[in-house]
C-alpha positions as CSV (number, residue, x, y, z in Angstrom):
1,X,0.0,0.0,0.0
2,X,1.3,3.5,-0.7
3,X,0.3,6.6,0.4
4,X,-0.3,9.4,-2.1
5,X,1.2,13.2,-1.7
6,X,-2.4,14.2,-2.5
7,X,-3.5,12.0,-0.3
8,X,-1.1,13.2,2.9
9,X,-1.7,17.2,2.1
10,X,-5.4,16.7,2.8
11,X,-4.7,15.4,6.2
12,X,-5.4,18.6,8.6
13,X,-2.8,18.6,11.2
14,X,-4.1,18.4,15.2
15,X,-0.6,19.8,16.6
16,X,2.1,22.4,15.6
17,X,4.4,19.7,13.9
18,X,1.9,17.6,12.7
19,X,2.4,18.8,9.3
20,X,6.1,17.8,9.7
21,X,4.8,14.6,10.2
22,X,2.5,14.3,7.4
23,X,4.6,15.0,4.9
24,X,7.3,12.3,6.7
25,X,4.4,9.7,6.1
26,X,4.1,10.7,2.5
27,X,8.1,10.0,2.0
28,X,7.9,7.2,3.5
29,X,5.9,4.8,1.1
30,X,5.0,1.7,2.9
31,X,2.1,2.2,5.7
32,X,3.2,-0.1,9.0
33,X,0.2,-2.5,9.7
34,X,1.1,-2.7,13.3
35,X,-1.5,-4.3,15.2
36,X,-3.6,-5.0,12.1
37,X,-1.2,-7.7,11.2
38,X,-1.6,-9.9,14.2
39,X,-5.4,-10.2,13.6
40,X,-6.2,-13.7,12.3
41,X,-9.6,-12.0,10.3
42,X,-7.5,-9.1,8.4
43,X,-4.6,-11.9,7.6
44,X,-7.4,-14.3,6.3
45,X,-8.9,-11.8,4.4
46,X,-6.1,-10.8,2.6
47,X,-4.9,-14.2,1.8
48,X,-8.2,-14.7,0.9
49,X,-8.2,-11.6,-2.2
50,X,-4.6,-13.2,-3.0
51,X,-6.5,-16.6,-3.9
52,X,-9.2,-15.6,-5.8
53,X,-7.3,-13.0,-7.9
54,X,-5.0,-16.0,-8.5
55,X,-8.0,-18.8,-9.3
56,X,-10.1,-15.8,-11.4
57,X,-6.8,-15.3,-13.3
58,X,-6.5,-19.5,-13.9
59,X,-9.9,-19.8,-14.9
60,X,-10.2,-16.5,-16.7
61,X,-11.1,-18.2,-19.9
62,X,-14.2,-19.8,-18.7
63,X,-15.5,-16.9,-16.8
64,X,-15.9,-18.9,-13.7
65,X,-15.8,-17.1,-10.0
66,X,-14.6,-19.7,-7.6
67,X,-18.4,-19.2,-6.2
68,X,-20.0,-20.1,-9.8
69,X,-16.9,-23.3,-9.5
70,X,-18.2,-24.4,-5.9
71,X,-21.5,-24.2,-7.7
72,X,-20.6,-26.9,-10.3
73,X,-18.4,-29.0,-8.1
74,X,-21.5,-29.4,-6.0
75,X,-24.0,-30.3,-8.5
76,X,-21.6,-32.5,-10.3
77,X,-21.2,-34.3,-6.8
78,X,-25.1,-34.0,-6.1
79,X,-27.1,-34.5,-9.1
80,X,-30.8,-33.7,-8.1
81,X,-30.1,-31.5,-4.5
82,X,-32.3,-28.6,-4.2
83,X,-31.1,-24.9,-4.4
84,X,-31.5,-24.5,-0.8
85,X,-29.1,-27.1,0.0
86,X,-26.2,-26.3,-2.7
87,X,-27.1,-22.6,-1.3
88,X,-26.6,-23.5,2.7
89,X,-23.5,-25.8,2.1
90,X,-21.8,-22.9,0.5
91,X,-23.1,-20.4,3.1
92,X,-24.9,-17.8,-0.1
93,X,-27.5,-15.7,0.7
94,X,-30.7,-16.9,-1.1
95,X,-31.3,-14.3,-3.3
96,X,-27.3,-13.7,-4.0
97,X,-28.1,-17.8,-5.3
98,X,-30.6,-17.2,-7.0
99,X,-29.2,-14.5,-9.0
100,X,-25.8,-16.4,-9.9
101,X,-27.8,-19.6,-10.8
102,X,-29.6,-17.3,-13.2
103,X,-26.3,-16.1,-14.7
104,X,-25.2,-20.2,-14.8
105,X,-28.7,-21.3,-17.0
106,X,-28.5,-18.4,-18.8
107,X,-24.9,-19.8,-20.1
108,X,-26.2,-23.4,-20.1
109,X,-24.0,-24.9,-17.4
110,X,-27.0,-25.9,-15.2
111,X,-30.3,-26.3,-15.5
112,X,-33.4,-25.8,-12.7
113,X,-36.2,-28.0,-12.5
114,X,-39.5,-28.3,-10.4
115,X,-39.2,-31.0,-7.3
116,X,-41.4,-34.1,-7.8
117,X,-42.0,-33.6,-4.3
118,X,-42.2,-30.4,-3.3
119,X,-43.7,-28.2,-6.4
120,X,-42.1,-25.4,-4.5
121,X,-38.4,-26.0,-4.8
122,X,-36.4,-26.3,-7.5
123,X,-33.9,-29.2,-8.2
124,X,-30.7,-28.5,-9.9
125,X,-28.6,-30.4,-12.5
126,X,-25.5,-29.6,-14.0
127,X,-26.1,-29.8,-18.4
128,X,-23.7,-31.4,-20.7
129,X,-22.0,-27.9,-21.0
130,X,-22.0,-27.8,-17.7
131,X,-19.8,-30.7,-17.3
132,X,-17.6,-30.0,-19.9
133,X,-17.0,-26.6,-18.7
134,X,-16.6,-27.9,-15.1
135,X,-14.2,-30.1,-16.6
136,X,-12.0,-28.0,-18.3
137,X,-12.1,-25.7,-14.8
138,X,-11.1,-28.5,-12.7
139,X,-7.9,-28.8,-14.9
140,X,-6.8,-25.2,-15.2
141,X,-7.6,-25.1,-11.3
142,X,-5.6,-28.5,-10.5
143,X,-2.4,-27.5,-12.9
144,X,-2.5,-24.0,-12.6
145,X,-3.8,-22.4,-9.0
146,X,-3.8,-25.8,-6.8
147,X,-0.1,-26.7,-8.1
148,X,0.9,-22.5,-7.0
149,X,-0.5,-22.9,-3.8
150,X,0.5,-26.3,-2.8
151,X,4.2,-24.8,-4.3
152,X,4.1,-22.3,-2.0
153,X,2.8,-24.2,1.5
154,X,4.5,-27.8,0.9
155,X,2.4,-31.2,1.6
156,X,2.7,-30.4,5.3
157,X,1.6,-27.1,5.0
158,X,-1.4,-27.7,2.9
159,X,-2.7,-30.7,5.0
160,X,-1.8,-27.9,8.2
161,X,-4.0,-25.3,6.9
162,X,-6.4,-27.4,5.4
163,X,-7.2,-28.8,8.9
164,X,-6.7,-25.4,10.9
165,X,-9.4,-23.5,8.3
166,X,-11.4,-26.3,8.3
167,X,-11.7,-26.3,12.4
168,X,-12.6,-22.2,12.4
169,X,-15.3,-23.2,9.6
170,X,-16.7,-25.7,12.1
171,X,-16.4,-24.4,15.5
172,X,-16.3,-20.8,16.0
């Protein structure tokens, strides 16, 4: 992160040498964190942002979010599951769902259909396209963003993180 000279004149100073020490903090280019970077949310986040720009980069090509790709995995995994199911397991707000399921049958990749059982909800299956798509997706992801990340954190560190990120999903 930088901070801009426009940025640092607009700061008002609160003591005589506080303009001294704006324009110190423009010079100097980097920002210090300091207690921002011990918080476990804040480092998540950002490592978070790191791993999709990476993934949306991989699968740039199909136009995939790794939202739309959790989507796909799911109902290649669960042919037949209701909309409220896919929607709880990944945690999306209803109508954020049903928006993005609209944007995946409008490209063909899945396709909604009436319950046998319950005339109000919707099954979901993925369409040929779908699984083709899902296909190539799984590849790029596997050779390309999987392979980076796994580069980076070693067996033992994937397996490590895997486990610790798994145990703040299921009990905080």
């Amino acid at each position: 992160m930088t901070v801009s000279k426009v940025t640092a004149d607009a700061v008002k100073p609160s003591r005589p040498n506080g303009k001294e020490a704006v324009e110190g903090a423009a010079d100097n280019a980097t920002l210090q964190l300091g207690e921002l970077s011990e918080l476990l949310g804040y480092s998540l986040k950002r490592a978070q942002l790191k791993v999709f720009e990476d993934f949306l980069r991989c699968v740039a090509p199909l136009q995939l979010t790794p939202a739309q790709f959790s989507v796909l995995l799911l109902l290649d995994r669960n042919p037949g599951r209701n909309q409220t199911e896919i929607a709880n397991t990944l945690g999306i707000l209803r109508p954020n769902f049903v928006a993005m399921l609209d944007g995946l049958e409008s490209r063909d990749l899945c396709a909604r259909m009436r319950s046998a059982n319950d005339r109000r909800s919707h099954i979901l299956m993925l369409t040929d396209k779908g699984r083709a798509v899902l296909t190539r997706a799984k590849k790029l992801v596997a050779s390309k963003h999987e392979a980076r990340l796994n580069e980076l954190l070693g067996p033992e560190g994937r397996v490590a993180l895997l486990e610790m990120l798994s145990k703040i999903a299921m009990e905080f």
